[in-house]
Kinemage of the C-alpha trace (Angstrom):
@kinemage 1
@onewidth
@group {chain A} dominant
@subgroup {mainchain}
@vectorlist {calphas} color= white
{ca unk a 1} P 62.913 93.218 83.547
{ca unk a 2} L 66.164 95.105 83.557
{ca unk a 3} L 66.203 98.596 82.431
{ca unk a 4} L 67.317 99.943 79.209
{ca unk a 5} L 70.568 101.420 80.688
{ca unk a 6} L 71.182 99.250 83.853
{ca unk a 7} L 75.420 100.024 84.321
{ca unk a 8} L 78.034 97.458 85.333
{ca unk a 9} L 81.113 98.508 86.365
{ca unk a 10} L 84.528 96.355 86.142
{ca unk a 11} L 87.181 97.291 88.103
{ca unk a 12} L 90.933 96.141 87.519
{ca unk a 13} L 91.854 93.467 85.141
{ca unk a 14} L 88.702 91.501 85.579
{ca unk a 15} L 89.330 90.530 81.801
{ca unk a 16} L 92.518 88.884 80.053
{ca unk a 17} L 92.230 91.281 77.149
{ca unk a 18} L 90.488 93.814 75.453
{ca unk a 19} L 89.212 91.171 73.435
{ca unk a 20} L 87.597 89.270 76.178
{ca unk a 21} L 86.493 92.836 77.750
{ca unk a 22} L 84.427 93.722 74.120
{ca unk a 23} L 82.640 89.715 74.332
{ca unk a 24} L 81.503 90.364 77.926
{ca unk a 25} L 80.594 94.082 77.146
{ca unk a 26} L 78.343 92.403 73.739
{ca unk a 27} L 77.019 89.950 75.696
{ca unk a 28} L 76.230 91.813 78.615
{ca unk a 29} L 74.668 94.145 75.990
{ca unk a 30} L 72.153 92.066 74.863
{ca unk a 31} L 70.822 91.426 78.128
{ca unk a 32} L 70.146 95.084 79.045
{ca unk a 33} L 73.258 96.609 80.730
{ca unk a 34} L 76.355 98.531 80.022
{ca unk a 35} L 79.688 97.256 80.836
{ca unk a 36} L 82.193 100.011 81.825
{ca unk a 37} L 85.462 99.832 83.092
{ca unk a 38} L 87.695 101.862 85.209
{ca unk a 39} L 91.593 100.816 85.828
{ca unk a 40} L 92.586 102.799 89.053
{ca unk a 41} L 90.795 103.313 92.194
{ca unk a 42} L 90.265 106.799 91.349
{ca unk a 43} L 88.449 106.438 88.422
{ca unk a 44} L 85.786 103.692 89.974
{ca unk a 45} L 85.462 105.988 92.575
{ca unk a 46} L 84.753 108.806 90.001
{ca unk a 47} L 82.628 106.406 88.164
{ca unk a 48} L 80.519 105.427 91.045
{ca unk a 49} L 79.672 109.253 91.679
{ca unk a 50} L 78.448 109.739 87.589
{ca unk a 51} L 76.821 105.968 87.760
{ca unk a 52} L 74.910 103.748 90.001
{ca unk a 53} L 76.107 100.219 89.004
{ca unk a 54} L 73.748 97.043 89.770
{ca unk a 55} L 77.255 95.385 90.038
{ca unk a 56} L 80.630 96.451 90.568
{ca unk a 57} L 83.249 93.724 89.963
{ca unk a 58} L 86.460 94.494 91.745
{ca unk a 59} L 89.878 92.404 90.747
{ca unk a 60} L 91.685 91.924 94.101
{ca unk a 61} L 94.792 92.621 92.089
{ca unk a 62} L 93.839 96.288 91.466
{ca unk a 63} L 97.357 97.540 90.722
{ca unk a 64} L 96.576 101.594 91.382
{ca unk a 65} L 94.479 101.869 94.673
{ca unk a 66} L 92.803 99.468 97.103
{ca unk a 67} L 89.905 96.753 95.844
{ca unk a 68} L 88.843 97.184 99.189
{ca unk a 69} L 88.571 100.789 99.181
{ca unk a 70} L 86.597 100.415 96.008
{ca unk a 71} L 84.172 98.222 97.581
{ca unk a 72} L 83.947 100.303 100.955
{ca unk a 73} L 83.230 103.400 98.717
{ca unk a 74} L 80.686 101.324 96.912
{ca unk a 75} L 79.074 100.379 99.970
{ca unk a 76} L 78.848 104.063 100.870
{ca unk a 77} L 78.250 105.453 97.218
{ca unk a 78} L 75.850 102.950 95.547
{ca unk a 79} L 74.706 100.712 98.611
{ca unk a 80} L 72.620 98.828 96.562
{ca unk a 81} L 74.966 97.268 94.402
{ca unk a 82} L 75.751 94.135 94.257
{ca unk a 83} L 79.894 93.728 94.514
{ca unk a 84} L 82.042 90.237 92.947
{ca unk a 85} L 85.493 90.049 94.084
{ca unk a 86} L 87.579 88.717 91.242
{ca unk a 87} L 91.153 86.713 92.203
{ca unk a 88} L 90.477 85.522 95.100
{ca unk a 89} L 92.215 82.754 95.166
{ca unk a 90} L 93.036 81.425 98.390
{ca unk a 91} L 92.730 84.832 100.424
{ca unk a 92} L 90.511 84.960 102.867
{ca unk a 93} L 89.249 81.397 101.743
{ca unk a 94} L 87.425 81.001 104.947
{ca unk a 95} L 84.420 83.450 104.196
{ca unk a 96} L 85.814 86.636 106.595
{ca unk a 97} L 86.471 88.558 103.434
{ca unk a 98} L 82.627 88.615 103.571
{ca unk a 99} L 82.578 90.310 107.143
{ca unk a 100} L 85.403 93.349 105.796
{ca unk a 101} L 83.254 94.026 102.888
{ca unk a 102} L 79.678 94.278 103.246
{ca unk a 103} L 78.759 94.578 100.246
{ca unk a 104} L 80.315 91.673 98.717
{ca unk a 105} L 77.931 88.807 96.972
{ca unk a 106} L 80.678 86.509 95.265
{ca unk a 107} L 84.034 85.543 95.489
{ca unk a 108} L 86.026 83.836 92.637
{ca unk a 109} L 88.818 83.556 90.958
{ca unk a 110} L 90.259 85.022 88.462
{ca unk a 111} L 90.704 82.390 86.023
{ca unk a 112} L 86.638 81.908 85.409
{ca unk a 113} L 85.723 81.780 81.795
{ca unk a 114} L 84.113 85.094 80.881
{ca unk a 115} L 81.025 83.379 79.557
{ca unk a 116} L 80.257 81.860 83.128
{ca unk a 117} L 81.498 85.636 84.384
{ca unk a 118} L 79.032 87.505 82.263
{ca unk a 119} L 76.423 84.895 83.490
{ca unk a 120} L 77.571 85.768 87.017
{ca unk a 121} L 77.233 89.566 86.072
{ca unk a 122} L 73.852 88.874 84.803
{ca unk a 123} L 72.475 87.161 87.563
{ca unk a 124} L 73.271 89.440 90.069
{ca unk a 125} L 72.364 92.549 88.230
{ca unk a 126} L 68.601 90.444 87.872
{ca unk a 127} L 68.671 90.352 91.390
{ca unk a 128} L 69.554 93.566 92.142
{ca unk a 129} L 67.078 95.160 90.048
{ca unk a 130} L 64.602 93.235 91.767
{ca unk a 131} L 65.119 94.585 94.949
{ca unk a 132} L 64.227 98.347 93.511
């Protein structure tokens, strides 16, 4: 069972729009968590000091600060949680992305339909939660 407030943390554009954003964060919702959302590397940094995220998705495409920064600091901050890499796309298509960032459960792209993303969320914040 997830807990009442059980935090997910989006980093980047790992939506097309606000609209999309609102959906995930209403469907995420009614499964338990919280989706927030922080734009620069600075404030998922900041975030990951006031939170502790089951998942924190990072878009490779982060346009202020490092995704990989955000995941090392993740790693470091919140250990436990579970990070997706969002944009992939052909980078690192051989799995080493997996060996630079410890951390890191999933890799997709960024053109996944947010229902199949929120199910992504979901699952992984399940499993995280069951490792406490």
């Amino acid at each position: 069972m997830l807990r009442a407030f059980n935090p997910v943390l989006a980093v980047g554009p790992c939506f097309a729009s606000d609209a999309e954003f609102r959906k995930a964060r209403q469907a995420l919702a009614r499964e338990g968590m919280t989706l927030l959302s922080a734009r620069t590397q600075d404030e998922a940094a900041l975030m990951l000091c006031e939170t502790a995220p089951s998942v924190v998705m990072i878009h490779l495409s982060l346009d202020d600060g490092s995704p990989l920064a955000v995941a090392d600091f993740a790693n470091y901050r919140r250990p436990d949680a579970r990070v997706i890499l969002l944009g992939g796309g052909g980078l690192m298509a051989d799995g080493s992305l997996f060996a630079h960032v410890g951390n890191a459960h999933a890799l997709i792209s960024g053109d996944m339909p947010p229902t199949d993303l929120t199910a992504l969320i979901a699952f992984h914040a399940g499993a995280a939660s069951m490792m406490h």
